[in-house]
C-alpha positions as CSV (number, residue, x, y, z in Angstrom):
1,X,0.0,0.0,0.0
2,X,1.5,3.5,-1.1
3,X,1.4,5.7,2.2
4,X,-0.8,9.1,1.2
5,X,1.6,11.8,0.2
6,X,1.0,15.1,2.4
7,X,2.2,18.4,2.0
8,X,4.2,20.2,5.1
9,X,2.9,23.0,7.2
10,X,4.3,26.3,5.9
11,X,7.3,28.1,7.4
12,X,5.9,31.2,6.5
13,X,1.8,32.3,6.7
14,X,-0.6,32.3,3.8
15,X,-1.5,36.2,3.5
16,X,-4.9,36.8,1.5
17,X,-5.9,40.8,1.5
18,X,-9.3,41.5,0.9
19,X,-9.9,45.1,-0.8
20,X,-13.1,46.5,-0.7
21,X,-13.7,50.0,-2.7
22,X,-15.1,53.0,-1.2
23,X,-16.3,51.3,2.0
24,X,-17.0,53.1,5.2
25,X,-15.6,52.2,8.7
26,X,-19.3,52.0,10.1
27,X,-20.8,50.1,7.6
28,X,-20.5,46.3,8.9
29,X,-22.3,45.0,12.4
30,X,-19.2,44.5,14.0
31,X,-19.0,48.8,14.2
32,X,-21.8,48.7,15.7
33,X,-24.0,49.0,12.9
34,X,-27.3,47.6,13.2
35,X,-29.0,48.6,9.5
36,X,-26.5,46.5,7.6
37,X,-25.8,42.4,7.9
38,X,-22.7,41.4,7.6
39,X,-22.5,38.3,9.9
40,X,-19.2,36.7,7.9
41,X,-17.2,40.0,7.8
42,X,-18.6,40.1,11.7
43,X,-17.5,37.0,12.5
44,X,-13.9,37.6,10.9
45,X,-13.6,40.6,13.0
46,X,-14.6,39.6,16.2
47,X,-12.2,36.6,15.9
48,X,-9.2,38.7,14.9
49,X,-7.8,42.4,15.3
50,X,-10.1,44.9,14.6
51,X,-8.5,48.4,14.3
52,X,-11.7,51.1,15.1
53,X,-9.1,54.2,14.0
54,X,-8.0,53.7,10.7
55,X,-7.3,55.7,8.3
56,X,-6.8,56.7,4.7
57,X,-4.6,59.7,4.7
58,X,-4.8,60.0,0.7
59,X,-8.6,58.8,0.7
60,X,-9.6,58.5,-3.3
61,X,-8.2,55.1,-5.5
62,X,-5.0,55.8,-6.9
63,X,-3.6,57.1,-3.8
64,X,-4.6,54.9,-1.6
65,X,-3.4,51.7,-3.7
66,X,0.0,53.5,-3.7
67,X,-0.3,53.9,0.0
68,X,-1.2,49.9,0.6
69,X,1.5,48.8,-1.7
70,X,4.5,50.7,-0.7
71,X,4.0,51.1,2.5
72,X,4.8,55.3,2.0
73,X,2.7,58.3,3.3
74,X,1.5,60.7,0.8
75,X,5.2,63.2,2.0
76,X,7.0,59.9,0.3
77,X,5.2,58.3,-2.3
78,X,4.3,61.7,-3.7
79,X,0.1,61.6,-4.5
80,X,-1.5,64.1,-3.4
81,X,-5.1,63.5,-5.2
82,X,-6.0,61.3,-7.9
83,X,-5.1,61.7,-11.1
84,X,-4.7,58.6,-13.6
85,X,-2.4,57.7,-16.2
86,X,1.1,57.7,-14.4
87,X,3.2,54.7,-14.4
88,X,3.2,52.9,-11.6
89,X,5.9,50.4,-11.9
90,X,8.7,53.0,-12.9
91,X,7.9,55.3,-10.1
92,X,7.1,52.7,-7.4
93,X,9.6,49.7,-8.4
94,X,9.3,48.0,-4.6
95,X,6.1,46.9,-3.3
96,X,4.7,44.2,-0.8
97,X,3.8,42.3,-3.4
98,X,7.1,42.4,-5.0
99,X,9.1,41.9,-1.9
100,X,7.0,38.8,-0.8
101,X,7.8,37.2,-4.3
102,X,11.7,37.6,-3.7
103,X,11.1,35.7,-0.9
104,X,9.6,32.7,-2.4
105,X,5.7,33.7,-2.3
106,X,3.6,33.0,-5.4
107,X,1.7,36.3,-5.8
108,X,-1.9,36.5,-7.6
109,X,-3.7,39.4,-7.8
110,X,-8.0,39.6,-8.7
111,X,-10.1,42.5,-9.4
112,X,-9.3,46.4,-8.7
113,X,-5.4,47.6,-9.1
114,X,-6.3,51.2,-10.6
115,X,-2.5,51.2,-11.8
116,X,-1.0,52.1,-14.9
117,X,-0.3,51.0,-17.3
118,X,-3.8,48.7,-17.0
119,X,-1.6,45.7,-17.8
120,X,1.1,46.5,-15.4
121,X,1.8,43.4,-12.7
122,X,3.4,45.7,-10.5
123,X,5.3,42.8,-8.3
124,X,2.4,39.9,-8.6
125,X,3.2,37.2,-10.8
126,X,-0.5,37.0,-12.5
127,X,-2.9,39.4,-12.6
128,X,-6.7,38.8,-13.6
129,X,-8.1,42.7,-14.0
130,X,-11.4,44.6,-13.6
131,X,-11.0,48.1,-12.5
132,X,-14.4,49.6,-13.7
133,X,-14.7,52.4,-14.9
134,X,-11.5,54.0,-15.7
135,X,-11.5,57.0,-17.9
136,X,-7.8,57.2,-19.3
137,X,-8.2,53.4,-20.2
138,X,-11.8,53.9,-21.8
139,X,-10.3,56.2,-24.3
140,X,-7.3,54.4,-25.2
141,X,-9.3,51.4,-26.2
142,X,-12.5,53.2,-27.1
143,X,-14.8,51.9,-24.3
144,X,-14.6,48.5,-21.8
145,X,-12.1,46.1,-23.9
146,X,-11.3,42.6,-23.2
147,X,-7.7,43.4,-23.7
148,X,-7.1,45.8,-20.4
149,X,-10.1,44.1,-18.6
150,X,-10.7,40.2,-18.0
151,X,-13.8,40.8,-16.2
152,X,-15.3,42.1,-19.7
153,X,-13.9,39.2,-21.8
154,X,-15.8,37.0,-19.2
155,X,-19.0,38.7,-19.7
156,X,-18.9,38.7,-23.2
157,X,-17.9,34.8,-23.3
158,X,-20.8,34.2,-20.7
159,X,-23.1,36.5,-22.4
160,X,-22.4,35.5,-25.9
161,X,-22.7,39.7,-26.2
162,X,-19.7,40.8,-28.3
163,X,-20.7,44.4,-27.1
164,X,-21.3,43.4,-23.4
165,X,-20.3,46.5,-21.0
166,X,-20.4,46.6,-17.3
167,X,-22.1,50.2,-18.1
168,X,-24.8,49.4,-19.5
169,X,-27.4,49.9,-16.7
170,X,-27.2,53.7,-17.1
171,X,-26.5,54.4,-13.6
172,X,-23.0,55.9,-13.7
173,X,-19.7,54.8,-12.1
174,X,-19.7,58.0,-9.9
175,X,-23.7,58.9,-10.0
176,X,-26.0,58.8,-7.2
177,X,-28.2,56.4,-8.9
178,X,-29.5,53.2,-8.1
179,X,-31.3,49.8,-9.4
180,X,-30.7,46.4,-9.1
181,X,-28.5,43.9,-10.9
182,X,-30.1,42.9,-14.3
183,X,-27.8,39.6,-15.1
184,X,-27.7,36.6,-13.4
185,X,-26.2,36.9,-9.9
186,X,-23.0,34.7,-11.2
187,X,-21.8,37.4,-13.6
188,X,-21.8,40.3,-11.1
189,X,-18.1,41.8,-10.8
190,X,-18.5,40.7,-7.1
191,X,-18.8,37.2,-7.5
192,X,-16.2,36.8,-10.3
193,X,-13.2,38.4,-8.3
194,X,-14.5,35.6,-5.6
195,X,-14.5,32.7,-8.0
196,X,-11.5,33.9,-9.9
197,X,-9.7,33.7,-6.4
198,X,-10.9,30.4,-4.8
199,X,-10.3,29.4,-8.4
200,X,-5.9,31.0,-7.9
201,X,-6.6,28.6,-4.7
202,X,-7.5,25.4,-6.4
203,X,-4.2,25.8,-8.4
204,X,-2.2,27.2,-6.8
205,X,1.5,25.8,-6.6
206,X,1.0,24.0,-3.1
207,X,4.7,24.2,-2.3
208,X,5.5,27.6,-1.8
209,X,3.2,30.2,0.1
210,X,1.2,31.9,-1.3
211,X,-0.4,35.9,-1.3
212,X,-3.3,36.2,-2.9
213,X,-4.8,40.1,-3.6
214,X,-8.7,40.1,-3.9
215,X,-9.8,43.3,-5.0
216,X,-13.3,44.3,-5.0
217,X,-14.9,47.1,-7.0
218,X,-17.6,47.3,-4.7
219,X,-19.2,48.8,-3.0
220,X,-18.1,51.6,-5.1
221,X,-20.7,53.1,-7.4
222,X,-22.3,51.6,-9.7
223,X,-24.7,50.7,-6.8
224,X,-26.4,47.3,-8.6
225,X,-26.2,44.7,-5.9
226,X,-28.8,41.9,-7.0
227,X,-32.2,42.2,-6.8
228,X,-32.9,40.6,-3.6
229,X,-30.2,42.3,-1.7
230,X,-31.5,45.6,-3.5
231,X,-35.2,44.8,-2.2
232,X,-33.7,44.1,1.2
233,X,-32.2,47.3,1.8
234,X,-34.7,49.4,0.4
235,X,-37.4,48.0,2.7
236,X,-35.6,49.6,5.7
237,X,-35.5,52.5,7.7
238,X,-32.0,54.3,8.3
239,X,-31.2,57.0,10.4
240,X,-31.0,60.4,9.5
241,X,-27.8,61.8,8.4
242,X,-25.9,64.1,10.4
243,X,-25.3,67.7,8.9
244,X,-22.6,69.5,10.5
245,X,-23.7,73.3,11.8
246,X,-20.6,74.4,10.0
247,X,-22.1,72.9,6.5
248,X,-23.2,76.7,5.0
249,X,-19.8,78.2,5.2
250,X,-19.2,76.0,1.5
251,X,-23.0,77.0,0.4
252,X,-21.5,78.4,-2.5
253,X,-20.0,75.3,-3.5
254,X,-23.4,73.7,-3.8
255,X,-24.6,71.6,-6.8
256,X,-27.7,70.4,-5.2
257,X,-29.5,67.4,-7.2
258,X,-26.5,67.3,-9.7
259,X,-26.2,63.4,-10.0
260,X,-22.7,63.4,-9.6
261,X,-22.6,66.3,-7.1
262,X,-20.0,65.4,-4.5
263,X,-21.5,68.2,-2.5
264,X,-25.2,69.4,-2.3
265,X,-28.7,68.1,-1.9
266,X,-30.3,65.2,-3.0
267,X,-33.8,64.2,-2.5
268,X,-34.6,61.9,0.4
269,X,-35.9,58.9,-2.1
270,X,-32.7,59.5,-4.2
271,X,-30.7,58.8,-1.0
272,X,-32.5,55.8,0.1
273,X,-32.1,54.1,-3.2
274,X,-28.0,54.6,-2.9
275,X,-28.3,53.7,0.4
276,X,-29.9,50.2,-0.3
277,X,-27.8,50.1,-3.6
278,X,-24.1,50.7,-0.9
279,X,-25.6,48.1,1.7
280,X,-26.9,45.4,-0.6
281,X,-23.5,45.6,-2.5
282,X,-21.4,45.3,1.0
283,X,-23.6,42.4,1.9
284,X,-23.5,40.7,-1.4
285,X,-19.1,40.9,-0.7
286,X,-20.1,39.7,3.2
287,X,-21.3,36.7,1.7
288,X,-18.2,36.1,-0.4
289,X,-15.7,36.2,2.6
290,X,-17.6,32.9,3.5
291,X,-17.0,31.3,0.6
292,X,-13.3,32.2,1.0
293,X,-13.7,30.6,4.7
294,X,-15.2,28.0,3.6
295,X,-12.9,26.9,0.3
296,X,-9.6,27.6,3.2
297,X,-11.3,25.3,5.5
298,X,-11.7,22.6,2.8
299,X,-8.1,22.8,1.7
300,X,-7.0,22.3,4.9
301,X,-5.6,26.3,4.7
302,X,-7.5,28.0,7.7
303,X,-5.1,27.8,10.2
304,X,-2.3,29.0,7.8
305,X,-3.8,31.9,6.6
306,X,-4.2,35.7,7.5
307,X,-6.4,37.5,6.1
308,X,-6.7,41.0,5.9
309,X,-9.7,43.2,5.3
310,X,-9.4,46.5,4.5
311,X,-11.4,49.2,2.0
312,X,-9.3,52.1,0.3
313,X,-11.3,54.7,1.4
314,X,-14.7,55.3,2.8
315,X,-17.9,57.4,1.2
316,X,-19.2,60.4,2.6
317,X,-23.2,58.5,2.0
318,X,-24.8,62.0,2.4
319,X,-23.3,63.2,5.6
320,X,-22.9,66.8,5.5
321,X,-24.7,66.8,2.6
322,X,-21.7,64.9,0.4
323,X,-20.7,62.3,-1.7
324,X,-18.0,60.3,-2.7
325,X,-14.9,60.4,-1.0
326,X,-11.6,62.7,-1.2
327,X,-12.2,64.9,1.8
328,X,-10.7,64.7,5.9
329,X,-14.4,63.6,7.4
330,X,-15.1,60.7,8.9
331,X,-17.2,58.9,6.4
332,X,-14.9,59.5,3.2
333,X,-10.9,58.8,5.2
334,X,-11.8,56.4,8.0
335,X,-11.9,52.8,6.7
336,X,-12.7,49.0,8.0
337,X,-9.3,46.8,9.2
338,X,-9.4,43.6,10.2
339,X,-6.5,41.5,10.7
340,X,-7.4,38.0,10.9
341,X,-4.6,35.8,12.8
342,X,-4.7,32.2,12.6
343,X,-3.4,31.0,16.6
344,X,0.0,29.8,15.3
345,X,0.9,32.8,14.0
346,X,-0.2,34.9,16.8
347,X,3.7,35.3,18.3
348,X,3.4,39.2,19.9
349,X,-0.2,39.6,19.3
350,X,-2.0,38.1,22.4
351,X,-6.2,37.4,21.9
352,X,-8.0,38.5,19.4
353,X,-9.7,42.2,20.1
354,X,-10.1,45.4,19.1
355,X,-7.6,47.9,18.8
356,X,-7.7,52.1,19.2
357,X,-4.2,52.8,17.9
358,X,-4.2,55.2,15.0
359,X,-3.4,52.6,12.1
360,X,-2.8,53.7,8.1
361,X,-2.9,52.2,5.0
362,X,0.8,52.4,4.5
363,X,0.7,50.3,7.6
364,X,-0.4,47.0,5.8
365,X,3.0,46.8,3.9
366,X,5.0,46.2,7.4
367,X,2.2,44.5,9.3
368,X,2.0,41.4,6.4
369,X,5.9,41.2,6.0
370,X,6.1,41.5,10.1
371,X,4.0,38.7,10.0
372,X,5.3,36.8,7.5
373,X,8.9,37.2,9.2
374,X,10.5,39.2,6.6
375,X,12.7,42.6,6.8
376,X,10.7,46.0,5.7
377,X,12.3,47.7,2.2
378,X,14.3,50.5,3.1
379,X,11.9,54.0,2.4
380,X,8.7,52.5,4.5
381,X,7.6,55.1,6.8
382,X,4.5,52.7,7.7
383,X,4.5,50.9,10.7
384,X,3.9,47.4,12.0
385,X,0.6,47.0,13.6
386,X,1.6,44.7,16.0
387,X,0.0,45.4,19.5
388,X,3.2,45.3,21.2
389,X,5.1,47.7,19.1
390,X,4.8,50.6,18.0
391,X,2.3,53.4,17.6
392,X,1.9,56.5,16.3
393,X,1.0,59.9,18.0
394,X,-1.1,61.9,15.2
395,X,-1.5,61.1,11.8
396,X,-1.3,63.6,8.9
397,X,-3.7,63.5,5.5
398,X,-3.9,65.5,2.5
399,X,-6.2,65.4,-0.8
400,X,-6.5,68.3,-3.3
401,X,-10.2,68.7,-3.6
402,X,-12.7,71.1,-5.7
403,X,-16.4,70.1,-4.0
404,X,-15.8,72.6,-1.4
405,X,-13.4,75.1,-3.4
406,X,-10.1,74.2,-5.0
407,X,-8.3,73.7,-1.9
408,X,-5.1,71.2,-0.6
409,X,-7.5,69.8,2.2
410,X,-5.0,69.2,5.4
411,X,-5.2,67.4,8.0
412,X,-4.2,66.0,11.3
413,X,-5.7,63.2,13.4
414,X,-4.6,62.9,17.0
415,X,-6.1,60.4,19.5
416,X,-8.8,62.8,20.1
417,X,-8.9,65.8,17.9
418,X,-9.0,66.5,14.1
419,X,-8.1,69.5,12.7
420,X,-8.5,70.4,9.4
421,X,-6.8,73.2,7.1
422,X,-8.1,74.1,4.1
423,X,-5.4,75.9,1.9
424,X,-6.9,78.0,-0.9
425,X,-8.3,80.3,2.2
426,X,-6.3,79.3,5.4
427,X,-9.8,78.6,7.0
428,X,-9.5,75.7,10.0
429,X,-11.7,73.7,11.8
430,X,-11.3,71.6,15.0
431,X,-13.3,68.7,15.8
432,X,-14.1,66.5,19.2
433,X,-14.5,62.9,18.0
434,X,-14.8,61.7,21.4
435,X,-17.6,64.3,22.1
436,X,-18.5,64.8,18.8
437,X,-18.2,61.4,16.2
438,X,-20.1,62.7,13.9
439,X,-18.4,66.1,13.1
440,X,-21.0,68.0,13.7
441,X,-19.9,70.9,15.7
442,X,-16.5,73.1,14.5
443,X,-14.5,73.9,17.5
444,X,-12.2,76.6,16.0
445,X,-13.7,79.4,16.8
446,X,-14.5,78.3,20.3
447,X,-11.9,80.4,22.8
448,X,-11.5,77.2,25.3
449,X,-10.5,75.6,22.4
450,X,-7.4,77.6,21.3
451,X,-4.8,76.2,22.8
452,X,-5.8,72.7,21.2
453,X,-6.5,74.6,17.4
454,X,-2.8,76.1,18.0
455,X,-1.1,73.1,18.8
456,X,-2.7,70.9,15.7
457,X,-1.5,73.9,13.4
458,X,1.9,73.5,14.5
459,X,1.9,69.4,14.1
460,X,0.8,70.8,10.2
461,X,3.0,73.1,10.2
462,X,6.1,70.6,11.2
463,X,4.3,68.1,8.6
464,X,4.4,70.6,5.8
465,X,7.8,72.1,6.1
466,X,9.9,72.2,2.8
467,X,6.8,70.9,0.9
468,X,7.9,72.3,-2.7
469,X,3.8,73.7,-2.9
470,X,5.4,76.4,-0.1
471,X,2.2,75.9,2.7
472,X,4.7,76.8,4.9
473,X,6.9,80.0,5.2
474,X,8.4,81.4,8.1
475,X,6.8,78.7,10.7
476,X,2.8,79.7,9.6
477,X,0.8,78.0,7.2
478,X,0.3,79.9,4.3
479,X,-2.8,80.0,2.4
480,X,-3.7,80.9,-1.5
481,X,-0.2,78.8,-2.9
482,X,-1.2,76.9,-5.9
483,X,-2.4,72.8,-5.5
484,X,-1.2,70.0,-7.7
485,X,-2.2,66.2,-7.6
486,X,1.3,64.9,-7.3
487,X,5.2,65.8,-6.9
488,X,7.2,67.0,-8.8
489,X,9.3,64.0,-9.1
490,X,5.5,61.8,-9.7
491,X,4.4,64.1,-12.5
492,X,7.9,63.0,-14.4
493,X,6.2,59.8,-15.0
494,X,3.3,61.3,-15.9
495,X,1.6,60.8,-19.7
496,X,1.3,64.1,-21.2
């Protein structure tokens, strides 16, 4: 009788990071949110770390991704907004996923990597692509081509649609519109970055570790979960949505019912239809992080594998009266992280819990090579997440915006406080967010509050020093100095 042949544990961990799109800190159950279901993403987080304060200090797509694979604050990797169509290998040649392939990982990435070019692998050894709607691609190819995108050669295979676009709903990749999915539930976008990847995990070389990237484009507009999920949602009653008493001073940046308005009205129906639309979508993800459970568990992977949950940014859903992301509130820069831990691997971690620390995108890079035992690239200025290392005091964000004026939107976020600097006009604002979560109230102009306003500005001011955009001369911030999306050194790589 032949003995049965098994494979040896792994020296190293299985790492598996799980990108959502445009998803809010508080918009899973384990935040305490009790108008959406997510009992899987639940489940993951109250059996691992869940980090309540994170951040993204760059918070729109680009920047973000450059964030999460470099490891680098928006001061070193040098994006400042988004802006597409600059190469991201030549300007970012190191990245986790490179750096775990040196060391012997087989690296597959599935879904979302909003890099260019579209084609670019970036450090992963295979890449299978959808990144939506993208509009420097779009006019390069003249609309959704199977060439730059894998999820549209799929549809068109499965659809026997030559002409099959992910657009055609009508609703718009940054609209605040609505409906439900009109295709079976198999060829949503969702569910083929899930199959794609339990497929990478079927095949997968089984010995060498492995990291797999699964990048969803959800809950990022379009907002077309399937029909029942979209049915579910829009049956219930949410809350109303805060609007800060500091919301007028940008009245004149209003473009109220525009259907890509980032900031203005909307009627109430409108925003319960993109509300159900966000929800159902999340959900419809929620139930894909248990087939990913369930497919480790079969291979006998589970208790090999972290797996990381994280969005790039969140969505602003209404608050304040805005939408979409980009700007220092709480609903556009503070994003879900869970770090799942399998016991083995726990060395320096102790039990599963939430954590308060101030934790960043740029902090994934050394947390996954910390935990998979393996030294951080020289040029990281992201830090482990490891409970029992080190954490940060305050941390500093920055987008160029033009919803609320064309502004450099500054900002620093210390355990309590965030202020915020807007630099076309110099004007500030201060808020409580253990008094005051929601942002509603500006503390800037309150006189018990000074002391607090001054020292932020001067943790801006130390951020901002030498900045080639001159915000700072002579030790004050200084406002009216022209914006740019990028560095100097960034915009060399640029297509023009």
């Amino acid at each position: 009788m032949t003995a049965a042949v098994t494979t040896p544990r792994p020296t190293r961990p299985h790492i598996i990071l799980v990108c959502v799109d445009e998803m809010r800190a508080d918009a899973m159950g384990a935040a305490g949110n009790p108008h959406i279901d997510t009992p899987n993403l639940d489940d993951l987080a109250r059996g691992g770390y869940h980090f309540t304060r994170a951040y993204s200090a760059t918070p729109t797509c680009v920047p973000a991704r450059v964030a999460m694979f470099t490891g680098k604050s928006p001061e070193l990797h040098g994006r400042y907004g988004y802006r597409e169509g600059i190469s991201f290998p030549e300007a970012y040649p190191v990245t986790l996923q490179s750096t775990l392939r040196e060391a012997g990982y087989q690296t597959f990435g599935v879904g979302k990597m909003h890099v260019f070019p579209d084609r670019a692998r970036c450090g992963f050894d295979e890449v299978l692509l959808h990144d939506g709607f993208l509009h420097t691609s779009r006019r390069l190819s003249r609309g959704p081509s199977a060439a730059i995108d894998d999820y549209v050669e799929f549809l068109r295979r499965e659809t026997g649609d030559p002409r099959a676009d992910y657009q055609e709903t009508g609703i718009g990749c940054n609209a605040m519109t609505a409906r439900p999915w009109e295709r079976e539930e198999r060829l949503h976008p969702t569910r083929w970055v899930a199959d794609e990847s339990l497929r990478f995990l079927a095949r997968r070389d089984p010995t060498r570790p492995f990291f797999l990237y699964m990048s969803f484009h959800r809950p990022h507009a379009p907002f077309d979960p399937p029909a029942w999920l979209w049915e579910k949602y829009r049956g219930r009653e949410f809350p109303r949505r805060p609007l800060g008493e500091w919301v007028s001073r940008f009245d004149e940046h209003r473009q109220d019912f525009g259907s890509e308005a980032e900031f203005g009205a909307q009627k109430e129906t409108t925003h319960q239809q993109v509300r159900a639309g966000y929800y159902g979508s999340i959900e419809f993800i929620d139930l894909q992080l248990n087939r990913l459970k369930e497919t480790l568990s079969d291979q006998g992977l589970l208790e090999d594998t972290v797996v990381v949950f994280v969005s790039d940014h969140g969505d602003m859903m209404g608050d304040h009266d805005m939408y979409r992301k980009s700007v220092a509130y709480e609903g556009s820069s503070r994003v879900p992280l869970v770090v799942h831990v399998p016991p083995r691997w726990r060395e320096g971690w102790g039990a599963p819990r939430e954590i308060d620390t101030l934790a960043e995108l740029r902090d994934l890079l050394p947390t996954m090579l910390d935990l998979a035992g393996l030294e951080v690239p020289g040029g990281v200025d992201g830090i482990s997440l490891r409970p029992d290392g080190e954490e940060r005091e305050h941390l500093h964000g920055e987008h160029v915006i033009g919803s609320l004026g064309r502004h450099s939107m500054q900002w620093i976020r210390s355990d309590r406080f965030k202020y915020v600097w807007f630099s076309g006009d110099g004007h500030e604002q201060l808020f409580d967010l253990v008094a005051d979560p929601q942002e509603l109230h500006d503390l800037a102009g309150a006189p018990e509050h000074a002391a607090e306003l001054a020292r932020h500005r001067s943790l801006l001011v130390e951020a901002l020093t030498g900045r080639e955009e001159g915000f700072v001369d002579g030790g004050e911030l200084v406002p009216g100095r022209p914006v740019q999306s990028e560095a100097s050194w960034v915009r060399e790589f640029a297509r023009l």
